[in-house]
ZATITI-451548 format. One record per residue (C-alpha): residue number from 1; residue in one letter; z, x, y. Coordinates in pm, whole numbers, plus 50000, padded with zeros to 5 digits. Each point is the difference from the previous one (the first is absolute). Layout:
<atoms>
ATOM   nupa   vexlum       Z       X       Y
ATOM    NUM        A       Z       X       Y
...
</atoms>
This chain:
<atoms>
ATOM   nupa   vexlum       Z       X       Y
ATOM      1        X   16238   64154   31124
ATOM      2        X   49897   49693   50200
ATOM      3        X   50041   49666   50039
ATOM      4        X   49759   49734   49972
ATOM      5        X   50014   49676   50229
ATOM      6        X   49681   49773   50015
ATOM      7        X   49733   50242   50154
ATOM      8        X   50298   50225   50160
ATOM      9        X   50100   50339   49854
ATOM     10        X   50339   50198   50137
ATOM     11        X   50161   50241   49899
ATOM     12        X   50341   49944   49773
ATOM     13        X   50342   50109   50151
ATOM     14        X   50355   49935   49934
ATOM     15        X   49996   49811   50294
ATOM     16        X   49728   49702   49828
ATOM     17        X   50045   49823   49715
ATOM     18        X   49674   49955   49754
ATOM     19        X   49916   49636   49917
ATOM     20        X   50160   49872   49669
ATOM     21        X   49779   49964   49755
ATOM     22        X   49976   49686   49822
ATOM     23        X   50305   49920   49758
ATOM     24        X   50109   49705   49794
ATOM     25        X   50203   49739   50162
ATOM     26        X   50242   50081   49710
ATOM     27        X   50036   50385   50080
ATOM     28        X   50338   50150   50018
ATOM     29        X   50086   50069   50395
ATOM     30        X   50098   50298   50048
ATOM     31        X   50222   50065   50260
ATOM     32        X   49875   50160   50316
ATOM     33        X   49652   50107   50168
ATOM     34        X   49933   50367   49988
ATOM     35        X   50176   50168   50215
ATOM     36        X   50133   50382   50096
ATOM     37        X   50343   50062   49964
ATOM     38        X   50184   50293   50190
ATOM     39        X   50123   50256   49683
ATOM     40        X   50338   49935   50006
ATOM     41        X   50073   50379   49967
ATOM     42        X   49787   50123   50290
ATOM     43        X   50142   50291   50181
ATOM     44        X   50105   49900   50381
ATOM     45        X   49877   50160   50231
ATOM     46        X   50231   50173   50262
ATOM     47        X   49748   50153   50239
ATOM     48        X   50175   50349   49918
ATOM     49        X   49824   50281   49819
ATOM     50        X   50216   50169   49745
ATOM     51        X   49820   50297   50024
ATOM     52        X   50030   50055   50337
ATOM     53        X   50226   50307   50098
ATOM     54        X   50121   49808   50315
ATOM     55        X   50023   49667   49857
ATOM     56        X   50425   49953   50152
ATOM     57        X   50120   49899   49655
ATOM     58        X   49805   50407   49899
ATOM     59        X   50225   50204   50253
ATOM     60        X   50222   50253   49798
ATOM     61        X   50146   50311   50079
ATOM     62        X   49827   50302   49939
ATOM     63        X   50099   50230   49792
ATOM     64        X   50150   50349   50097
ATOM     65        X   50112   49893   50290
ATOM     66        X   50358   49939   50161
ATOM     67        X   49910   49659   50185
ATOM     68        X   50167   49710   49901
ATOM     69        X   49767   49768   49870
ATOM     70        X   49893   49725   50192
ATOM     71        X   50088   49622   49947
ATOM     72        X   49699   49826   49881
ATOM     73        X   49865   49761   50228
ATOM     74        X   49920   49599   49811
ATOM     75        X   49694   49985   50017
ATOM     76        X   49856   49716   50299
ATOM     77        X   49963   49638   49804
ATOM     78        X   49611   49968   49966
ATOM     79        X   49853   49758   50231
ATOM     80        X   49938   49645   49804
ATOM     81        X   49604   50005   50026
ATOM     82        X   49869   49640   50077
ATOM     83        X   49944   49762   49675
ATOM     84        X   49681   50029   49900
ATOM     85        X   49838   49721   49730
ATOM     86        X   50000   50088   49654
ATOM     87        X   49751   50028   49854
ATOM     88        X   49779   49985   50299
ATOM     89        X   49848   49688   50074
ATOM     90        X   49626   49913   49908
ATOM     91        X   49734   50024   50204
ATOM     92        X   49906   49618   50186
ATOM     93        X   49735   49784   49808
ATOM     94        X   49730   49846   50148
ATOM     95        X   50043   49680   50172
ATOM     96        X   49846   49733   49802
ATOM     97        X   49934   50206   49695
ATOM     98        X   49841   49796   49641
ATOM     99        X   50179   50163   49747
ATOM    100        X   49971   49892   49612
ATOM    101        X   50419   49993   49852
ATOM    102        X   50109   49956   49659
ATOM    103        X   50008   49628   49893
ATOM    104        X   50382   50034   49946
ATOM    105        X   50262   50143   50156
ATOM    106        X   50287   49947   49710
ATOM    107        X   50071   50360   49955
ATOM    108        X   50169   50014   50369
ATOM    109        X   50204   49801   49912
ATOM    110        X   50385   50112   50041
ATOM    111        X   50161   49743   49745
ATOM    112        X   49876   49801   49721
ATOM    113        X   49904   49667   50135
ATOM    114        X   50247   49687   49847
ATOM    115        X   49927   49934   49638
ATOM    116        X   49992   49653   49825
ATOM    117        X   50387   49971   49969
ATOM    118        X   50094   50070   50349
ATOM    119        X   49748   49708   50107
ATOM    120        X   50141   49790   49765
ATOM    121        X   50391   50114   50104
ATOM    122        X   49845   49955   50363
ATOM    123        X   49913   49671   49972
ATOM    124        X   50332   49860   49763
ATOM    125        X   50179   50110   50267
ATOM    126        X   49809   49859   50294
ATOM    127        X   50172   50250   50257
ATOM    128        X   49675   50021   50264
ATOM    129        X   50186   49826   50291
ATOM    130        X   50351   49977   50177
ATOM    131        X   50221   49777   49926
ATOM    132        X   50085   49768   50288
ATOM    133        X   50285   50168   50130
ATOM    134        X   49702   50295   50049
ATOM    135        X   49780   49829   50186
ATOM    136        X   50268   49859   50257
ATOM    137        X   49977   50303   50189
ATOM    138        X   49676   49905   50067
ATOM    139        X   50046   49900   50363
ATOM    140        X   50219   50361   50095
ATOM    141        X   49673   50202   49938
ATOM    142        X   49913   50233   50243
ATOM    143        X   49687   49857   50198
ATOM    144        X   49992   50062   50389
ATOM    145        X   49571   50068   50112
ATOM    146        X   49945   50151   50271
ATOM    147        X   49698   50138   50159
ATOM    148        X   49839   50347   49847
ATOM    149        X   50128   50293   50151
ATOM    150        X   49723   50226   50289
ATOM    151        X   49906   50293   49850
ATOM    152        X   49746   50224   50068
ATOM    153        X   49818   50234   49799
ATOM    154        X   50288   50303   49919
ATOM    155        X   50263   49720   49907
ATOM    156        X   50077   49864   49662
ATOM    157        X   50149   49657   49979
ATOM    158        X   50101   49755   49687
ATOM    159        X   50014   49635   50080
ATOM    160        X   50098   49783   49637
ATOM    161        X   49816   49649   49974
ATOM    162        X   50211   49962   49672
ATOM    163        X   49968   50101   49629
ATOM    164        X   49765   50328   49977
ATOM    165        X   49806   49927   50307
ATOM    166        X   50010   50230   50271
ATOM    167        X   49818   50016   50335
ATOM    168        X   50011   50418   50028
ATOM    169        X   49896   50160   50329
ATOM    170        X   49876   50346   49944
ATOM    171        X   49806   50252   50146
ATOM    172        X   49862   49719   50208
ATOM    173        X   49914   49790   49698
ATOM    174        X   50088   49663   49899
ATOM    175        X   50062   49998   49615
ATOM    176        X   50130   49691   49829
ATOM    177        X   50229   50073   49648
ATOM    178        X   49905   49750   49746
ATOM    179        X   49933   49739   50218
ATOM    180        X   50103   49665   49898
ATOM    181        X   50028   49708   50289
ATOM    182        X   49935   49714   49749
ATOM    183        X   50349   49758   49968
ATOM    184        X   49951   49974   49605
ATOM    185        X   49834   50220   49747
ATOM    186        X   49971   49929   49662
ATOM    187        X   50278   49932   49764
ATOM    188        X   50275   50021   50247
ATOM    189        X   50138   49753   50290
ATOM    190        X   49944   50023   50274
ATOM    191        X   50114   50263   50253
ATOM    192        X   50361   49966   50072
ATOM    193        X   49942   50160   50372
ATOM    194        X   49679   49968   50195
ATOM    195        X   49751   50245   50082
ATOM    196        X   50200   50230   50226
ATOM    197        X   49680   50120   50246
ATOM    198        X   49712   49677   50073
ATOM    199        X   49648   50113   49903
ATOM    200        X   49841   49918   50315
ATOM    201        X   50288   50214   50166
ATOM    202        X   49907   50345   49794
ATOM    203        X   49768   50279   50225
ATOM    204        X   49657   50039   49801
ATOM    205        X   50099   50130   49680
ATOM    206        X   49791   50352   49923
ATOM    207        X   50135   49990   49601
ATOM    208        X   50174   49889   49731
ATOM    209        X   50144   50184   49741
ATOM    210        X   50077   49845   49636
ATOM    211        X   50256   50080   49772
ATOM    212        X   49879   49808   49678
ATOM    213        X   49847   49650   49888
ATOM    214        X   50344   49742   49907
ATOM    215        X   49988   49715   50235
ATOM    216        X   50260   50075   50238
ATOM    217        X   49796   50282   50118
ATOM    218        X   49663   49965   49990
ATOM    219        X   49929   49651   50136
ATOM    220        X   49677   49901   50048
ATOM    221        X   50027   49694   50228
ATOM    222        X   50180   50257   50258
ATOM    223        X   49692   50255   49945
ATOM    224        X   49723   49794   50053
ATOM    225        X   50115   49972   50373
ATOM    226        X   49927   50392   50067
ATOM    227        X   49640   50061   50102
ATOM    228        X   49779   50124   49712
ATOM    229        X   50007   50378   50123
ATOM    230        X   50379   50031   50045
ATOM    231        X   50037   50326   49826
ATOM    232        X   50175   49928   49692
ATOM    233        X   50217   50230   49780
ATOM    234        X   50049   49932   49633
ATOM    235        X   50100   50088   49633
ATOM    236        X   49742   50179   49768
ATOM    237        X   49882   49702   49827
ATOM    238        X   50058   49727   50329
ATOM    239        X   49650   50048   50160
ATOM    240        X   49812   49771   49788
ATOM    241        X   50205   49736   50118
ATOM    242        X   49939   50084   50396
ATOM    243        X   49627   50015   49951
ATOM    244        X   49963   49706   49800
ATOM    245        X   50157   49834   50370
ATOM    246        X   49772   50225   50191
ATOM    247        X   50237   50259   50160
ATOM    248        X   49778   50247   50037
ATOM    249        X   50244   50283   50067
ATOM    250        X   50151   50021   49691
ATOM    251        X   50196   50338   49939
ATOM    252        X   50158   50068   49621
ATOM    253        X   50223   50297   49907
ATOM    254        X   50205   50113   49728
ATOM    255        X   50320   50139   50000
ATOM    256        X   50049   50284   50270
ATOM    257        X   49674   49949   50134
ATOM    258        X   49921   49973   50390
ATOM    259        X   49773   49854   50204
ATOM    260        X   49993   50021   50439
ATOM    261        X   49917   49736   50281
ATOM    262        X   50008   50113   50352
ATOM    263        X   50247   50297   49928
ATOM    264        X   50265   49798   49774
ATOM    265        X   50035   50118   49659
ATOM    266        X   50009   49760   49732
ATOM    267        X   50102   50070   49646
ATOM    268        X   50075   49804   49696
ATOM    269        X   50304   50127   49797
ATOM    270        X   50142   49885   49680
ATOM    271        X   50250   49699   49910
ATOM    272        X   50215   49895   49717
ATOM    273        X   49819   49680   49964
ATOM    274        X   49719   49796   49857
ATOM    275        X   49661   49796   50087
ATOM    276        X   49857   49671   49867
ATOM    277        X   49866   49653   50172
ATOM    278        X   49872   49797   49710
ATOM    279        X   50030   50009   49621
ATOM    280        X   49752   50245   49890
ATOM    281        X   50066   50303   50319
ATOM    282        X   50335   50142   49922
ATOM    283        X   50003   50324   50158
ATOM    284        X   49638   50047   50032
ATOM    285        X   50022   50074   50368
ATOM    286        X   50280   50284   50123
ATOM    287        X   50288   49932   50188
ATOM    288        X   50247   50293   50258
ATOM    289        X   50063   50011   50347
ATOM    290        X   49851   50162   50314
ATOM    291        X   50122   50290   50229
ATOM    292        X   49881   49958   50327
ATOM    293        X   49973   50286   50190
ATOM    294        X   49946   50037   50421
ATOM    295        X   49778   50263   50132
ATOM    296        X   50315   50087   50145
ATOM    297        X   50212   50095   49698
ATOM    298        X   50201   49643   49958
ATOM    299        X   49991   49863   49704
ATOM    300        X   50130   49686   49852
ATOM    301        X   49961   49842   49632
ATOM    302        X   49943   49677   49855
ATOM    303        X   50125   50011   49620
ATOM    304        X   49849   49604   49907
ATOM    305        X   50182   49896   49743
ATOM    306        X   50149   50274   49764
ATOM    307        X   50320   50076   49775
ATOM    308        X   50198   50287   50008
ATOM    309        X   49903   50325   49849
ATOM    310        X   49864   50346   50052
ATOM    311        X   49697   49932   50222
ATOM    312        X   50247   49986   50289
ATOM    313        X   50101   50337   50035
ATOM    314        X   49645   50136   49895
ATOM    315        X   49901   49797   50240
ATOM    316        X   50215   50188   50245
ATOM    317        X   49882   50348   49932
ATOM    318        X   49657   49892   50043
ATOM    319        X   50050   49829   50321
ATOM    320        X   50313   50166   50191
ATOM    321        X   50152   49860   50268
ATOM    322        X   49954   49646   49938
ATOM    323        X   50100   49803   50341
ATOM    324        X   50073   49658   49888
ATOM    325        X   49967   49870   49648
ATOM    326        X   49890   49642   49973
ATOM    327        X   50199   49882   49634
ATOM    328        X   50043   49736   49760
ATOM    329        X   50339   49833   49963
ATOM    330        X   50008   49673   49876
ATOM    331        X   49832   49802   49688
ATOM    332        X   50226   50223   49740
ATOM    333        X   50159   49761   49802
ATOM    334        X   50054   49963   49677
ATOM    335        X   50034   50361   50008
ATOM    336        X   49902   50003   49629
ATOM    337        X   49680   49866   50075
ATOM    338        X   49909   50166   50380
ATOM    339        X   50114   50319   49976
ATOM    340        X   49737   50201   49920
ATOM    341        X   49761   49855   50267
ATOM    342        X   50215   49920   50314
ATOM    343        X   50310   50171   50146
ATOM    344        X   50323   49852   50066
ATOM    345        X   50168   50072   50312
ATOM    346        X   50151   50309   49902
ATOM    347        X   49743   50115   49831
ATOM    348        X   49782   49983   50320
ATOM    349        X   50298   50206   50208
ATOM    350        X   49933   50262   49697
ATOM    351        X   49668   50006   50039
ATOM    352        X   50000   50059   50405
ATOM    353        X   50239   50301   49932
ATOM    354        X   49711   50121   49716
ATOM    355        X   49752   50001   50263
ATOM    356        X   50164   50181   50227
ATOM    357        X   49941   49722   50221
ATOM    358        X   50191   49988   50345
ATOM    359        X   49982   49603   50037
ATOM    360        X   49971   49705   49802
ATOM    361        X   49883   49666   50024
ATOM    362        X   50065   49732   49771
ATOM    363        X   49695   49753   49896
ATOM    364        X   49933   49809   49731
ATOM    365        X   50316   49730   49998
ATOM    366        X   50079   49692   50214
ATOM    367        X   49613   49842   49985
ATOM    368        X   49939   49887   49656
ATOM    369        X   50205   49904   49726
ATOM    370        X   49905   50205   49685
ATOM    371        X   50341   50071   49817
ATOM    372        X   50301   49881   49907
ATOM    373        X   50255   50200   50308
ATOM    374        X   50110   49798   50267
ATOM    375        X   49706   49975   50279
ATOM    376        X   50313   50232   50242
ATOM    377        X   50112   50267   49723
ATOM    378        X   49756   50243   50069
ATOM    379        X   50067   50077   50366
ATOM    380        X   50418   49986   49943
ATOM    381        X   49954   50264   49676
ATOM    382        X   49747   50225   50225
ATOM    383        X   50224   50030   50244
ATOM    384        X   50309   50051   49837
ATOM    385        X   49797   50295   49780
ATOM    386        X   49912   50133   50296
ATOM    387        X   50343   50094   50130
ATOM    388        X   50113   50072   49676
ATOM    389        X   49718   50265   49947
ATOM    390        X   50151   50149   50384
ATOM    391        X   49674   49969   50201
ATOM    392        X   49985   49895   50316
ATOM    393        X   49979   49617   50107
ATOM    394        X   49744   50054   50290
ATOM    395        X   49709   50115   49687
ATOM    396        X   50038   49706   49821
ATOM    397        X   49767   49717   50161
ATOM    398        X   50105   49698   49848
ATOM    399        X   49772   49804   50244
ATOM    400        X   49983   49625   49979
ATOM    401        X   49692   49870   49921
ATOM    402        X   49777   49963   50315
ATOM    403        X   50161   50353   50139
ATOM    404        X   49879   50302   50096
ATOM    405        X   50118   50416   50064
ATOM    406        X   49839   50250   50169
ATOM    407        X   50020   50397   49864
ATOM    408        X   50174   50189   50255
</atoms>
């Protein structure tokens, strides 16, 4: 079986997901991609043979004879072999691609999107801001710029310019996370910290990776400063809207799809989330994250904006040994309303432990006011679920908004 993209034919494996055909905006979502599950009942393998004759745990006596019988050795622990992704990963896409998608993406979706009575209950009870006693922490968030860290092209450093943006140096790339420098967008105040790294102080920028279309992270005053042919990275559904502003390296996956520039391995992974921009676009356009992947083996991932749920530990098989996950903690409350499209804090300390990741860095909090928690909550409750879920302090990088780590 193959599938068809535009003029480009591959073959199908577990490890690519076919484009979803065409559905109703009112279809029922169901709730996962396909994916391969391990069978729970799936023999382990011990390395031994049990047919062997001098397997140890096979030594008897033999018979006839007067010996006593030996004691049977335990047999040797078998070496833990080195995690390998599950299922394997697809093959990289070419750069650039055209690709014709489905002209809705509804049936991804992990949670049935709010009905009529939960937008009128939303707006009765007006809870979209803090009150003022959550805002007056507004002057004790964590802001402190400093210049970007040297790297060269076998280090991987994270420096946070605030909400989802990130200025990521890998594999001696410059990649931008949802890049949004602007002081307002639309439908929110204004940013409550400024923009932690100037624009005239970032290295030239060789992509940009997008997690989905809302405001807050696709902003196209910021994008129309990048040069035309800045490689971009993007939703299935997203490239229209580069092309129509002449980018004309325009790259468009679908969930656990791949694509490579210069060596670093980019692929687009599913969320617990949602698209739309205007009234008549609700989830036309996909939305996930991105695992980026060095030519040396690090590897660090950028979830966008997401809830909690299974993709995390799929996630996790698929990509093993996650360095540094890059989360969402903030703009969760009402919980009644938010929860099925952004984490709380301890959700987000779950989720790090699902991907088997062995750092975390908050994002998404402290930049613009979007819910109803007080503008500090998120980094007190991460922290405090981070010692109460026993893992170390030095992996969690609760940077301040202009700051920056480098992967040992």
């Amino acid at each position: 079986m193959t599938q068809q993209s535009g003029t480009t034919t591959t073959p199908l494996t577990a490890a690519t997901v076919t484009p979803t055909p065409a559905t109703s905006p009112s279809a029922p979502a169901p709730t996962s991609a396909p994916d391969t599950e391990v069978p729970p009942d799936a023999p382990l393998d011990t390395g031994l043979d049990p047919l062997d004759p001098l397997d140890p745990v096979k030594v008897l006596d033999t018979p006839g004879t007067d010996a006593p019988a030996p004691t049977p050795t335990p047999a040797p622990a078998p070496a833990e072999p080195l995690a390998q992704p599950f299922p394997p990963l697809a093959e990289p896409r070419p750069l650039g691609e055209r690709r014709v998608w489905p002209r809705t993406f509804h049936d991804r979706l992990t949670a049935p999107l709010p009905g009529l009575k939960a937008i009128a209950r939303f707006a009765r009870e007006g809870a979209v801001r803090p009150g003022k006693d959550g805002l007056a922490d507004i002057p004790r968030l964590p802001y402190e710029p400093a210049p970007l860290p040297r790297v060269d092209a076998r280090t991987v450093a994270v420096t946070w310019a605030g909400h989802a943006s990130w200025v990521v140096r890998v594999g001696g790339l410059t990649v931008l996370t949802d890049p949004v420098w602007s002081r307002r967008i639309l439908g929110t105040p204004a940013r409550i910290t400024p923009v932690g790294v100037p624009w005239e102080s970032l290295p030239p920028v060789d992509a940009v990776v997008i997690s989905h279309n809302h405001y807050d992270h696709l902003d196209a005053p910021t994008l129309r400063r990048l040069p035309r042919d800045t490689p971009v990275f993007v939703p299935a559904g997203l490239g229209g809207w580069f092309r129509r502003r002449r980018f004309t390296r325009v790259t468009e996956l679908d969930w656990w799809e791949a694509a490579e520039l210069s060596g670093v391995r980019f692929d687009f992974v599913p969320a617990h989330h949602w698209s739309k921009r205007s009234l008549t676009d609700t989830c036309r356009s996909l939305w996930g994250g991105w695992v980026l992947t060095a030519p040396e083996g690090q590897r660090v991932y950028f979830a966008g904006d997401t809830g909690y749920g299974h993709w995390f530990s799929r996630i996790g098989r698929r990509y093993p040994g996650i360095d540094l996950a890059l989360l969402p903690i903030g703009a969760y409350d009402p919980r009644w309303w938010l929860s099925d499209v952004h984490c709380d804090p301890e959700e987000a300390v779950r989720a790090a432990q699902d991907l088997g990741a062995r750092r975390m860095a908050p994002m998404h909090w402290g930049t613009f006011v979007l819910s109803a928690e007080p503008v500090l909550e998120p980094l007190t409750r991460v922290r405090t679920a981070w010692e109460q879920a026993g893992l170390a302090r030095e992996d969690l990088w609760d940077l301040p908004v202009g700051g920056s780590r480098v992967l040992e």
